[in-house]
N, C-alpha and C positions, 0 to 999 in steps of 0.2 A: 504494500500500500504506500501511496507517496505523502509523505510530512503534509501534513494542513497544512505547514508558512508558504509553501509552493504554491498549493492552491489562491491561497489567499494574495501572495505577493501578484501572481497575475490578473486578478479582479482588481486588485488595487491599481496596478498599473497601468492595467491595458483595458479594464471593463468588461472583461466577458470573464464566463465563467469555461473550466476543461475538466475534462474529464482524466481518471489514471492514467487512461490507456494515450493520450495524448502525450502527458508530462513523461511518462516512460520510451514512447516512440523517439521524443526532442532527446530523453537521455539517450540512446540507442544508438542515434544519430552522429551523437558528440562523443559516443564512447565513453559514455557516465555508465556503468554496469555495477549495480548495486551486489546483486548475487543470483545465483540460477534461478530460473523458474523453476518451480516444481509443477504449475499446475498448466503442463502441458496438451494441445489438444489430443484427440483419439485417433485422428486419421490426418491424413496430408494438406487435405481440401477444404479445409477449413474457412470459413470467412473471416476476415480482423476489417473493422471499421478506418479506415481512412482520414488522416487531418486534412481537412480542406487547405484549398490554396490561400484563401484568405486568414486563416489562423497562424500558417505557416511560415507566410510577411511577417507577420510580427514578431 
């Protein structure tokens, strides 16, 4: 789960709110890796939700 001040510093900042799955992709991205997942999917084909272009400007 990501720190509340994360969540929060971006509401404060920027006005919108995100979701985990957002503030983890940005870690992801930058090579911020906290520690493994464990709660991997079941199979390959999975769907994962997408940050939009416009969240991602910012």
């Amino acid at each position: 789960m990501v720190e509340p001040f994360v969540k929060n510093y971006i509401l404060e900042k920027y006005g919108f709110k995100v979701s985990n799955l957002y503030v983890a992709r940005v870690k992801e991205k930058y090579g911020i890796k906290e520690r493994e997942n464990y709660n991997n999917p079941k199979n390959d084909v999975s769907k994962q939700p997408v940050c939009s272009i416009e969240k991602k400007k910012q």
